[in-house]
Structure formats: structure tokens, C-alpha cells
C-alpha positions in Angstrom: -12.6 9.5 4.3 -10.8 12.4 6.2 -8.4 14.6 3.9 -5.9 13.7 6.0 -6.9 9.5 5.5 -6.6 10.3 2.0 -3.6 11.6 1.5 -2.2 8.6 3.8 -3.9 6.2 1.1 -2.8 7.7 -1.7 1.0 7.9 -0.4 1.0 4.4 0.8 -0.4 3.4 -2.5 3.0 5.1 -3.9 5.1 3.8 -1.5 4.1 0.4 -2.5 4.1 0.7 -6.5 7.7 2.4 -5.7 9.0 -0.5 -3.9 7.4 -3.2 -6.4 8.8 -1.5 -9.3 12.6 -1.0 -7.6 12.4 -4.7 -7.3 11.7 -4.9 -11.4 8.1 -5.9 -10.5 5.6 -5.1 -13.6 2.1 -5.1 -12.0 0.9 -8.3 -13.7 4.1 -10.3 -12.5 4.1 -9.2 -9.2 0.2 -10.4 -8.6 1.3 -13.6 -10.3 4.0 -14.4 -8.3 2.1 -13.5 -5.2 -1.1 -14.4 -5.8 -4.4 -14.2 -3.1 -5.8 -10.7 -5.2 -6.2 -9.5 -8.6 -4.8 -6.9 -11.0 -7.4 -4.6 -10.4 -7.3 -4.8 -6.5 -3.4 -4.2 -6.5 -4.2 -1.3 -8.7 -6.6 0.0 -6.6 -3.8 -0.2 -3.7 -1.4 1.6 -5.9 -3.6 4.6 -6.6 -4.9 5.1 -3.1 -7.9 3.7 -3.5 -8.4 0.9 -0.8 -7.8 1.5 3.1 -5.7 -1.5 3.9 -6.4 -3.8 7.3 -3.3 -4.1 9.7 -2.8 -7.6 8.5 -3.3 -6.6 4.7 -0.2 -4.2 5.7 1.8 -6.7 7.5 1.4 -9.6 4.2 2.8 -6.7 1.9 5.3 -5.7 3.8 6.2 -9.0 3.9 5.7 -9.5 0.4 7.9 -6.2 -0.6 10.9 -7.7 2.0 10.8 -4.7 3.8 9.2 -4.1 7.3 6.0 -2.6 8.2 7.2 0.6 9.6 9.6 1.1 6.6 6.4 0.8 4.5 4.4 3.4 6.7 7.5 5.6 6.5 6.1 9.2 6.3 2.8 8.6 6.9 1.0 11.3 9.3 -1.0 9.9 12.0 -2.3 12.8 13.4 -5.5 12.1 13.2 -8.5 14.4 13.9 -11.9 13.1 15.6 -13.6 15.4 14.5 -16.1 15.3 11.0 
């Protein structure tokens, strides 16, 4: 992964432990209620672990309430091709 990839992980993976736990959301409770993955995959999310697929991003999104570019919000896509 590019540094820049990375650090675009790891923030989403903030963003979207931020948003489940303004909702009251303990880990556990929130993969209960919304099923289709495990703990340790929603974890994995959370800590910037996993690159997510465009429809991964648009089912959490959905899941959080929120839209997809509020999710991404802050995210640099300035990508280099190079490496």
C-alpha cells in the first residue's frame, strides 16, 4: 500500500468508529444489529486495516445514515502512480 493509501485507510477507519460510537454503537452491538461481517472484520475496518470496495463503502455509509461523500470527508485523493 502507498503511504498516502495508508493514511486514507487508517482515517477512514476513524471516521467510521467515530460515527458508530456518536450513535452509542459498542462494537459488538453494532455488528449484531447489522450483521453480513464479524467483530474482527469491523475491527480490522476501524484500525485501517482493510481497503474497502466502492460498494463495501456505499452499505456503510448507508448503515452509519450518513452519505458516502460525508464518510470520505477529508480523505486525499491525490494519488501518485508512481511505486
Amino acid at each position: 500500500m502507498q503511504q498516502v493509501e495508508l493514511e486514507n485507510a487508517i482515517k477512514l477507519g476513524q471516521r467510521i468508529k467515530e460515527l458508530r460510537t456518536q450513535k452509542g454503537k459498542s462494537l459488538n452491538s453494532f455488528v449484531m444489529e447489522h450483521g453480513g461481517t464479524t467483530t474482527a472484520t469491523w475491527s480490522r475496518v476501524e484500525s485501517g486495516k482493510v481497503n474497502l470496495k466502492i460498494s463495501t463503502l456505499i452499505k456503510v455509509a448507508a448503515i452509519l445514515g450518513i452519505t458516502v461523500d460525508k464518510l470520505l470527508k477529508d480523505i486525499d485523493f491525490n494519488y501518485s502512480l508512481e511505486e
